[in-house]
N, C-alpha and C positions, 0 to 999 in steps of 0.2 A: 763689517765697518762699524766703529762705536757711533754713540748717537750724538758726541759732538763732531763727528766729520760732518755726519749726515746733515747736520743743521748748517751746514757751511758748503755745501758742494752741489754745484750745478751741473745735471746730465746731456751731454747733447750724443749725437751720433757721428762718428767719423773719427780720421786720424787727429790728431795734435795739429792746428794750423788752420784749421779745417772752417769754413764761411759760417758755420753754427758756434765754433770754437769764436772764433770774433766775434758775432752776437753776442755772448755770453761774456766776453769779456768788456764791452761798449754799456750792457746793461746793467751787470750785477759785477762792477768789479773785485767787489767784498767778500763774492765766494771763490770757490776754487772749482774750475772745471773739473771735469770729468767727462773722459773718451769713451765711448761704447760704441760697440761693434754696429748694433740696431737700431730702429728705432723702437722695439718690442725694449729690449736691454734700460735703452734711457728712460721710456717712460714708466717699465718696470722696477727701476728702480726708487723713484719716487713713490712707487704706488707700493712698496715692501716699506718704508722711511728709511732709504739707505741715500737719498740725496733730499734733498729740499724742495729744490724745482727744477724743471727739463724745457731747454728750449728745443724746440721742434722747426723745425721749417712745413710750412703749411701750403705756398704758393711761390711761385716766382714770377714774374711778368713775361717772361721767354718763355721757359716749358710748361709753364701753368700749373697743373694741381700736383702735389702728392697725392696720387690716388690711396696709397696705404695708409696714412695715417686719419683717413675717415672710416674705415674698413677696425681701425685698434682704436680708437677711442671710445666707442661703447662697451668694447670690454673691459675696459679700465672704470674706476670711479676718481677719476682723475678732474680736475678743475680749469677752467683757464682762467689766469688772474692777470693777463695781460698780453700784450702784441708789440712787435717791434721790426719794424723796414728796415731793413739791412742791404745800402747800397752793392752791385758785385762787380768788385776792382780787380778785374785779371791781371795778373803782373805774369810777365814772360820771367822764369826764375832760371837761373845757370850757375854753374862751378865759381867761386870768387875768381876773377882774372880772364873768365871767357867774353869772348867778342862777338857780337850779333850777327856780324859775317861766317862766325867760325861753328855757328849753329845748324845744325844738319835735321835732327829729328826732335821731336817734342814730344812728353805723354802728360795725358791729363782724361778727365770724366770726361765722357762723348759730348756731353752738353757744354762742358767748358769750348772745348773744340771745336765745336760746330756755331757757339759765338763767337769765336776767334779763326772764323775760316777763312775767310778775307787777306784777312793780314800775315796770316801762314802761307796763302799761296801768295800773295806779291812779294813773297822774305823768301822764297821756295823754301818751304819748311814743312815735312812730311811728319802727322798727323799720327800718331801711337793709343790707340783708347787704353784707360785704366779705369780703376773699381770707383777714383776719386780723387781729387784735385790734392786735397795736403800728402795722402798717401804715395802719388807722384813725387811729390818736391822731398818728402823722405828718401825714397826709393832710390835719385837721383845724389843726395846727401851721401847715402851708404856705396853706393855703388860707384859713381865717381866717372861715370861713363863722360870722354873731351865730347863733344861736340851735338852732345845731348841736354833738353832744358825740360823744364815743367813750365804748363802754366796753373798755379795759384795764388793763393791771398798775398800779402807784404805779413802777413803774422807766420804764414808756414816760411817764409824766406829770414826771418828772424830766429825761428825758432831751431830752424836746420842747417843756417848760416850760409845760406844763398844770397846770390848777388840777383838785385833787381835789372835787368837789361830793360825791360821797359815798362811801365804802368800803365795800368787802361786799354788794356791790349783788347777787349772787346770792339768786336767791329761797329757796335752800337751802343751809345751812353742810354742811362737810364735803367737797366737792366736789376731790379729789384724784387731780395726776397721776403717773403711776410713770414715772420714766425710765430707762434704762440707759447705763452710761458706757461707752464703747467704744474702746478700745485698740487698734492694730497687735500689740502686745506681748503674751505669757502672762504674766498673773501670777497664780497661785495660791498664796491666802495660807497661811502656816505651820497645821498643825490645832493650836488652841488646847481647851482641856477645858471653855472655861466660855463659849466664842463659839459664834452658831451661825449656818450656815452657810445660803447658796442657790447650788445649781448648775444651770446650764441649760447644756439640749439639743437638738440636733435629730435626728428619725430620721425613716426610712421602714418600714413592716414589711411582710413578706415574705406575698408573694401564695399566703395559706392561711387555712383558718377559724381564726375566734378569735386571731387573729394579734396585734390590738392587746392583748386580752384579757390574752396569754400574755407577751406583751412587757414588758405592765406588771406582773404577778405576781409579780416578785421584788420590787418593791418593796413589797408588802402584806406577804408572806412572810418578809422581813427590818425590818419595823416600820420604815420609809423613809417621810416622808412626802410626797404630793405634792400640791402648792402649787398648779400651775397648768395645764393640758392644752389647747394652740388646735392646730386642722386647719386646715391652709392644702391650694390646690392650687396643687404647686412646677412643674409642666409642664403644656405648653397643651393636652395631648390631652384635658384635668377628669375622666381616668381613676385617677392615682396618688395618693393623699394623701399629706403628710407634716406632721409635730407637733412642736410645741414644747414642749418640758418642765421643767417648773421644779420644783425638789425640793429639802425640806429634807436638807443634810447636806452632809458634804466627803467627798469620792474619796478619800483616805487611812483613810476608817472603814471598819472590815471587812463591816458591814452592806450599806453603799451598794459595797463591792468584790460581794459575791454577786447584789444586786441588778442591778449593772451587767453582769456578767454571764450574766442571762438574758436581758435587753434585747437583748443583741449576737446572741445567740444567735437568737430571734426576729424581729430589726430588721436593717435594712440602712441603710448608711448613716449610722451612728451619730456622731454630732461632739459632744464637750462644748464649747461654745463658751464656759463661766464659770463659776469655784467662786469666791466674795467674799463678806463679811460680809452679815447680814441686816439689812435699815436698822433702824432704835429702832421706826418709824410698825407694822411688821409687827404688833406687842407689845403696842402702846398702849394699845388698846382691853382688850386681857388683863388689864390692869391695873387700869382701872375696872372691871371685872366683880367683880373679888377681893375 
């Protein structure tokens, strides 16, 4: 790839259509996606400068973590320069001209499915698992099977020239994914007085009692708030843990300077991998409560 694609093309993982494929298109309309197989592929490609930046998906509110993608982010020297909530809109997708009656079977990612099990069985609609939701609504595209549907995005039904039979087909609203945008590049944003802030981490802490305990203390002790805490095992011996940490605030505030701090002082290993804006979705909820 020459090094003006690269400066223009965003990696994510999955088919054309694909819930990362809309991320990427909601966020950075100005680049031009790009499909990979992995998520090793996407984030590898930024990390060689054959794309720009990768969005990832990092959590979902239904099936929870990517456990892989904290398992491949310390082997990369890879940056997070930002997050983005991407509501997930299941649309039932069919042949142009089929009828919801005329629907017999459906394939889609087991997770798609199993948010949409409900409404599959009161439509009596028998349940096919695939590798992944856009990859379905191609499959179904090429193949042309009557009485067969996918469920994916409204962007794989555009892109493959399906008809929407119905949207929202999740048996539950609300159902949101967090992604992180990843960079080659640092960029940590200017500290603003009225923005606020999320920065992630990665550490290991040091083979003593109370270790994580004491690691995380400064940030209780300096009113830091943290946001997010996963244990991964980063070596094969499943003897060492190490954590991801997600924390409200910017490295420039004297608070999070004491906190960070005591972290290093108890942790080993310590990597800020991203200080960037906190998305609006964080807040939302704050706001209807008020």
């Amino acid at each position: 790839m020459d090094t003006m694609s690269a400066h223009t093309t965003i990696a994510y993982q999955g088919h054309q259509g694909a819930y990362s494929h809309l991320a990427c298109r909601q966020v950075h309309p100005e680049l031009t996606p790009k499909a990979c197989e992995s998520f090793v592929d996407a984030m590898f490609m930024v990390e060689r400068g054959e794309a720009q930046l990768a969005m990832i998906p990092l959590e979902n509110s239904t099936a929870g973590r990517v456990e892989e993608i904290y398992r491949l982010m310390p082997k990369t020297r890879l940056h997070v320069i930002g997050e983005h909530f991407e509501p997930v809109n299941h649309c039932l997708l069919a042949l142009p001209g089929s009828k919801l009656e005329d629907i017999k079977t459906v394939s889609s990612h087991p997770q798609a499915l199993a948010q949409c099990a409900d409404n599959l069985r009161s439509l009596g609609i028998d349940p096919i698992a695939a590798l992944d939701t856009a990859g379905s609504a191609a499959e179904l595209a090429e193949l042309r099977q009557p009485g067969h549907a996918a469920i994916a995005s409204s962007l794989a039904a555009e892109l493959y020239g399906l008809e929407i039979l119905q949207e929202n087909f999740q048996d539950k609203t609300g159902n949101t994914t967090r992604f992180m945008i990843l960079s080659r590049d640092q960029m940590i944003p200017t500290l603003e007085p009225d923005v606020r802030y999320i920065t992630s981490l990665m550490f290991r802490v040091r083979n003593m009692p109370a270790a994580l305990y004491k690691a995380l203390g400064g940030f209780a002790t300096n009113g830091v708030n943290m946001i997010k805490l996963e244990s991964y095992m980063a070596s094969e011996t499943m003897t060492v843990s190490s954590f991801h940490l997600d924390i409200e605030g910017h490295p420039h505030q004297q608070a999070m300077k004491f906190a960070m701090q005591e972290l290093n002082f108890f942790a080993e290993e310590v990597r800020v991998i991203g200080t960037y804006e906190a998305h609006p979705f964080r807040f939302s909820h704050l706001k209807l409560e008020l």
